[in-house]
Structure formats: C-alpha cells, structure tokens
DSSP file (Angstrom, degrees, kcal/mol; ACC not computed):
  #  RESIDUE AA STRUCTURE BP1 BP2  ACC     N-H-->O    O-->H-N    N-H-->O    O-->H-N    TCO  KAPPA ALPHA  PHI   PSI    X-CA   Y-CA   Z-CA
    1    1 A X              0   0    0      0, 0.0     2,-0.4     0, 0.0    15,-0.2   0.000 360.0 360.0 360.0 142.6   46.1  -75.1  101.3
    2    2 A X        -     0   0    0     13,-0.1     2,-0.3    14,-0.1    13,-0.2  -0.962 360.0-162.2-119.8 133.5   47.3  -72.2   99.3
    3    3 A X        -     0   0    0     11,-1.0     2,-0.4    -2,-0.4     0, 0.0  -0.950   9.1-172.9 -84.5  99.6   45.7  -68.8   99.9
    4    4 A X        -     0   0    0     -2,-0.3     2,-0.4     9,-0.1     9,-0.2  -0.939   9.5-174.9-112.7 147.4   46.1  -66.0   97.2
    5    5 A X  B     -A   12   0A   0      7,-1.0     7,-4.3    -2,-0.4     2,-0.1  -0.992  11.8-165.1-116.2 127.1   45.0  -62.3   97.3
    6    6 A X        +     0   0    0     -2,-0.4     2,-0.2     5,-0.2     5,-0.2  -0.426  14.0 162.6-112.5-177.0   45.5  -60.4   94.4
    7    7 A X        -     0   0    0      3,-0.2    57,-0.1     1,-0.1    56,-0.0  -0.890  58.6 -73.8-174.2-156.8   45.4  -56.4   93.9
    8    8 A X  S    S+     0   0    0      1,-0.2    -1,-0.1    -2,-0.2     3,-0.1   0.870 128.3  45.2-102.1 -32.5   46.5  -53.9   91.4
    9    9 A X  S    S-     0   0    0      1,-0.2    15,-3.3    15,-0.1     2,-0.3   0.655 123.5 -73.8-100.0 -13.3   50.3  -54.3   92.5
   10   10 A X  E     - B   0  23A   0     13,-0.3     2,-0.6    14,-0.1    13,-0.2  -0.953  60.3 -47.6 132.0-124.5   50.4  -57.9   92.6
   11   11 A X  E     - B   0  22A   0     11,-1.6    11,-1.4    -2,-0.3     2,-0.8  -0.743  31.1-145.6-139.5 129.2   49.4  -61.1   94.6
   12   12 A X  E     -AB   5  21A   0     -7,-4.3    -7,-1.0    -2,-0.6     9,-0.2  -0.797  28.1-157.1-100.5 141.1   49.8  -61.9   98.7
   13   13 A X        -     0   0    0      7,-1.3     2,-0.2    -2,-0.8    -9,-0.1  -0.485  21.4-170.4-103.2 157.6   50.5  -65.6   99.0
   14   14 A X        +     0   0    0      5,-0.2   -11,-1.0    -2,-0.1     2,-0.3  -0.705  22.0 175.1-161.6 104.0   49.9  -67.7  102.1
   15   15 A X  B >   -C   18   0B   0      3,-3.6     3,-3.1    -2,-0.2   -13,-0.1  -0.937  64.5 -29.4-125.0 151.5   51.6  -70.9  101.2
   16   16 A X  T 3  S-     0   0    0     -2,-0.3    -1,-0.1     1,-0.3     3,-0.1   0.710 128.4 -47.1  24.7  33.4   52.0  -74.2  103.8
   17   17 A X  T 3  S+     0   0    0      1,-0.4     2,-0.4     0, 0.0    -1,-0.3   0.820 120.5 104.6  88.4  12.9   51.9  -71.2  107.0
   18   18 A X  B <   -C   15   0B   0     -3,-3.1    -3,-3.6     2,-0.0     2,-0.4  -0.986  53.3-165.3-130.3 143.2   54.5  -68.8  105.4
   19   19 A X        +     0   0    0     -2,-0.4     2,-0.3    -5,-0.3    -5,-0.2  -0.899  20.0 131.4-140.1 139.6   53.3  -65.8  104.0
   20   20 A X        -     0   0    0     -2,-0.4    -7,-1.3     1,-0.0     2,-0.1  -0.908  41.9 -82.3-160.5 171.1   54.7  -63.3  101.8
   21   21 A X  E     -B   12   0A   0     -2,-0.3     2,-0.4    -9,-0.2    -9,-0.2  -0.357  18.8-168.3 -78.1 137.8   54.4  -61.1   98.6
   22   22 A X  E     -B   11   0A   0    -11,-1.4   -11,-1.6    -2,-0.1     2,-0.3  -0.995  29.6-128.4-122.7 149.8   55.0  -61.6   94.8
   23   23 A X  E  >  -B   10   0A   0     -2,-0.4     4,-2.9   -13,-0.2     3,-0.3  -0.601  12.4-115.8-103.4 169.7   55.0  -58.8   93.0
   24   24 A X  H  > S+     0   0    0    -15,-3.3     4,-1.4    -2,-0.3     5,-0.3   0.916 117.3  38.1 -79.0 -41.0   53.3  -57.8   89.9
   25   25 A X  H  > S+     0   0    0      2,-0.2     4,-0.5     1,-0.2    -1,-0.2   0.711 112.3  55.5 -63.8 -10.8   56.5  -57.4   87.8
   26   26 A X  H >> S+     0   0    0     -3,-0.3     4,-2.4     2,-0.2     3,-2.1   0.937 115.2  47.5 -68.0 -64.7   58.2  -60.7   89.4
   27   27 A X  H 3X S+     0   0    0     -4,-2.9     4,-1.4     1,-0.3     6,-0.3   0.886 112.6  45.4 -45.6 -54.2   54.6  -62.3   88.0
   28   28 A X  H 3< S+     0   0    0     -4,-1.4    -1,-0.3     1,-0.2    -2,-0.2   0.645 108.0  53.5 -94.7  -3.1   54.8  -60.9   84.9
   29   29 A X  H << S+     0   0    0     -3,-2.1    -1,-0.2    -4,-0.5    -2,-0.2   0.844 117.3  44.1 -88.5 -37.4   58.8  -61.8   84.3
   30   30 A X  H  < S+     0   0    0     -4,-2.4    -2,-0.2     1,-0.1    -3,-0.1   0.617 118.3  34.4 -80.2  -5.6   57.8  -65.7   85.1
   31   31 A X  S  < S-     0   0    0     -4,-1.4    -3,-0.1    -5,-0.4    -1,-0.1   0.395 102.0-125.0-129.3  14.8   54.8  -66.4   83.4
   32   32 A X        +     0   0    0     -5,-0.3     2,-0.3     1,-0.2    -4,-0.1   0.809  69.7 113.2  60.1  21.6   55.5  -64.2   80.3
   33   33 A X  S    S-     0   0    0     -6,-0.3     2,-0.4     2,-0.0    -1,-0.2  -0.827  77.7-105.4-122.7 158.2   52.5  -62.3   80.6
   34   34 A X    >   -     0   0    0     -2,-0.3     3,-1.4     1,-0.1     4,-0.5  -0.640  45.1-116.8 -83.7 158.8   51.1  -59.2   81.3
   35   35 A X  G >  S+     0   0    0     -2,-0.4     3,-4.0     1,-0.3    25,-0.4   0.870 106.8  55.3 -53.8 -72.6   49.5  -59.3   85.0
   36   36 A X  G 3  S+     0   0    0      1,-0.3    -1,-0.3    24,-0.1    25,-0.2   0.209 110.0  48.1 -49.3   5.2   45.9  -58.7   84.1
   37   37 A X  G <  S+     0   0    0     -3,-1.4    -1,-0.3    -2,-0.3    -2,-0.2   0.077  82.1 100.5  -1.6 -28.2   45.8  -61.6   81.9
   38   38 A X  S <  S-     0   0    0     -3,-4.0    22,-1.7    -4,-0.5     2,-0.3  -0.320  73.1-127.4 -77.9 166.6   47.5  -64.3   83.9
   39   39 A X  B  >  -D   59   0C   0     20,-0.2     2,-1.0    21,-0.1     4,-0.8  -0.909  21.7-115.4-118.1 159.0   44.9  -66.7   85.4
   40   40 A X  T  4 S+     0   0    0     18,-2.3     4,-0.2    -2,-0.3    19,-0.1   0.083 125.0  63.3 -78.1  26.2   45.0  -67.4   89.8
   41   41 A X  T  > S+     0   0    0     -2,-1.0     4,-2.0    17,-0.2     3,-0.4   0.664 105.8  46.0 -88.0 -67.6   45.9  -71.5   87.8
   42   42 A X  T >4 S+     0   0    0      1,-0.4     3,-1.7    -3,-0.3     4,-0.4   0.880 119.5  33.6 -56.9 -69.3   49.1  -69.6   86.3
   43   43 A X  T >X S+     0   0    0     -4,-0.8     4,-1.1     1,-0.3     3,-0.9   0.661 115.6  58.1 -50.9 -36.3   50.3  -68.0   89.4
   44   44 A X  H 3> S+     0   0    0     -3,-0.4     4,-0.9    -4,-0.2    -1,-0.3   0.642 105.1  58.7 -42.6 -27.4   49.0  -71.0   91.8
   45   45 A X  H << S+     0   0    0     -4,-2.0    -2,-0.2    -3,-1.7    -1,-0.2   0.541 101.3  47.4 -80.3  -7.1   51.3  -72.9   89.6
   46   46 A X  H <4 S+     0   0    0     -3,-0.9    -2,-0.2    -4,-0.4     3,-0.2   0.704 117.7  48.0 -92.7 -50.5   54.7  -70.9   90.3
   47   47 A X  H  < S+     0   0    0     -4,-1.1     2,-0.3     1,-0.2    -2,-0.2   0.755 119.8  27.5 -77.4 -22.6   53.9  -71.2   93.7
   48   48 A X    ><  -     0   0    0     -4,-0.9     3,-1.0   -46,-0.0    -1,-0.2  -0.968  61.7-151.3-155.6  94.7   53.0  -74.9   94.2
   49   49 A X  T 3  S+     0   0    0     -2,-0.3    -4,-0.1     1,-0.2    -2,-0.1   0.696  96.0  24.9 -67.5  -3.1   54.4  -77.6   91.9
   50   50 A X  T 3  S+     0   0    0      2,-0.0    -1,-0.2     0, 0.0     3,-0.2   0.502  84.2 178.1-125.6  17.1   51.5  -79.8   92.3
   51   51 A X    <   -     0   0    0     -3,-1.0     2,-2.7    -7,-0.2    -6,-0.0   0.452  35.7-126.1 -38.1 139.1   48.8  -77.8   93.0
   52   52 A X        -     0   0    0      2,-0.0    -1,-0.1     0, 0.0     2,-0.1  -0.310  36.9-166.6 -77.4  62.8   45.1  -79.1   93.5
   53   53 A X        +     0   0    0     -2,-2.7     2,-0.3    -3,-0.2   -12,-0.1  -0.560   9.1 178.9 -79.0 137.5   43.2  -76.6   90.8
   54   54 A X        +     0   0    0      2,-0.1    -1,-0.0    -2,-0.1    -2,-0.0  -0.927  40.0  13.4-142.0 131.8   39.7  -76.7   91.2
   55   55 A X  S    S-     0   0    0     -2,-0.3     2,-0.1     2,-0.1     3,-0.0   0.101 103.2 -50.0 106.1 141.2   37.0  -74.4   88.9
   56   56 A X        -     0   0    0      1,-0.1     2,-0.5    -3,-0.0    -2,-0.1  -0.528  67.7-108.9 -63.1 158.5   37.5  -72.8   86.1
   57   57 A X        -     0   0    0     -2,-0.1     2,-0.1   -18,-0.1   -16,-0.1  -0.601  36.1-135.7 -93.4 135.5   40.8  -70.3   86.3
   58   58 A X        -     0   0    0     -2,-0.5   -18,-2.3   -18,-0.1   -17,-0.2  -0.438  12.7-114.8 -96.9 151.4   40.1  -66.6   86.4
   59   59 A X  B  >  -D   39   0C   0    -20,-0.3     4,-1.3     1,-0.1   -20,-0.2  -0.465  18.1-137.0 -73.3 152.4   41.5  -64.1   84.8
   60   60 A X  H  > S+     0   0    0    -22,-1.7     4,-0.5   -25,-0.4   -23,-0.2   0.189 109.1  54.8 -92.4   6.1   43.5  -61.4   87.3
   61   61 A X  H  4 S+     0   0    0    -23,-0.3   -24,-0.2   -25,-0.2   -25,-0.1   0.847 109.4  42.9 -87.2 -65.4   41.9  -58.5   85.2
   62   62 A X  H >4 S+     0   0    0    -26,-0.2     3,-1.9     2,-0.2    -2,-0.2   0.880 114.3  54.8 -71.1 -32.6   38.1  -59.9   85.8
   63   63 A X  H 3< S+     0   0    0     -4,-1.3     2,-1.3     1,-0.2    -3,-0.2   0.833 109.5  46.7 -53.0 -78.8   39.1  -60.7   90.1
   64   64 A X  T 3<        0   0    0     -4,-0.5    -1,-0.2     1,-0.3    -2,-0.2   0.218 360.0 360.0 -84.2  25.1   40.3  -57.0   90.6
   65   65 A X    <         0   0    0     -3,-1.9    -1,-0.3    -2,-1.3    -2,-0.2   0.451 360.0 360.0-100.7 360.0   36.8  -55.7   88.7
C-alpha cells in the first residue's frame, strides 16, 4: 500500500516501508504540470508502475483546501 500526504510544498510518500519526500518542483518537472492541478492518480503513478487506483482522482489544489 502506498500512502501519500500532500501539503503546499509537495507530497510525503510512504511506498512498500520506505518513506521519503518529493518535492513540489520535482512533481511539477515530471508530470508537466503545475502542482495544484496534478491529481493524487498522476503522482501515485510516478511512484508506483502498477498502482491499484481506486475513486475518482483529486485534484492537489481541492486536497490542500
């Protein structure tokens, strides 16, 4: 299970038992976007090449309001 927490400066990861930081310009240099705009899908999908997405995917703008 992959764990994400996001915040204004970008997103703490908790992937297979390691956890560690991406930051919000690292995010926004891989997924070609600006950060509030990416969806927790896009970023779960950098982190995890098969990942089990469930739900619709939310915007990182509407999580940190």
């Amino acid at each position: 299970m992959t764990v994400l927490s996001f915040d204004e400066e970008g997103v703490d990861v908790i992937y297979e038992g390691t956890e560690f930081r991406l930051e919000k310009a690292l995010l926004e240099e891989a997924i070609d976007k600006e950060y509030p705009a990416m969806t927790d899908h896009e970023v779960l999908q950098i982190i995890d090449e098969d990942p089990a997405l469930s739900g619709e995917p939310q915007r990182i703008g509407d999580i940190l309001t």
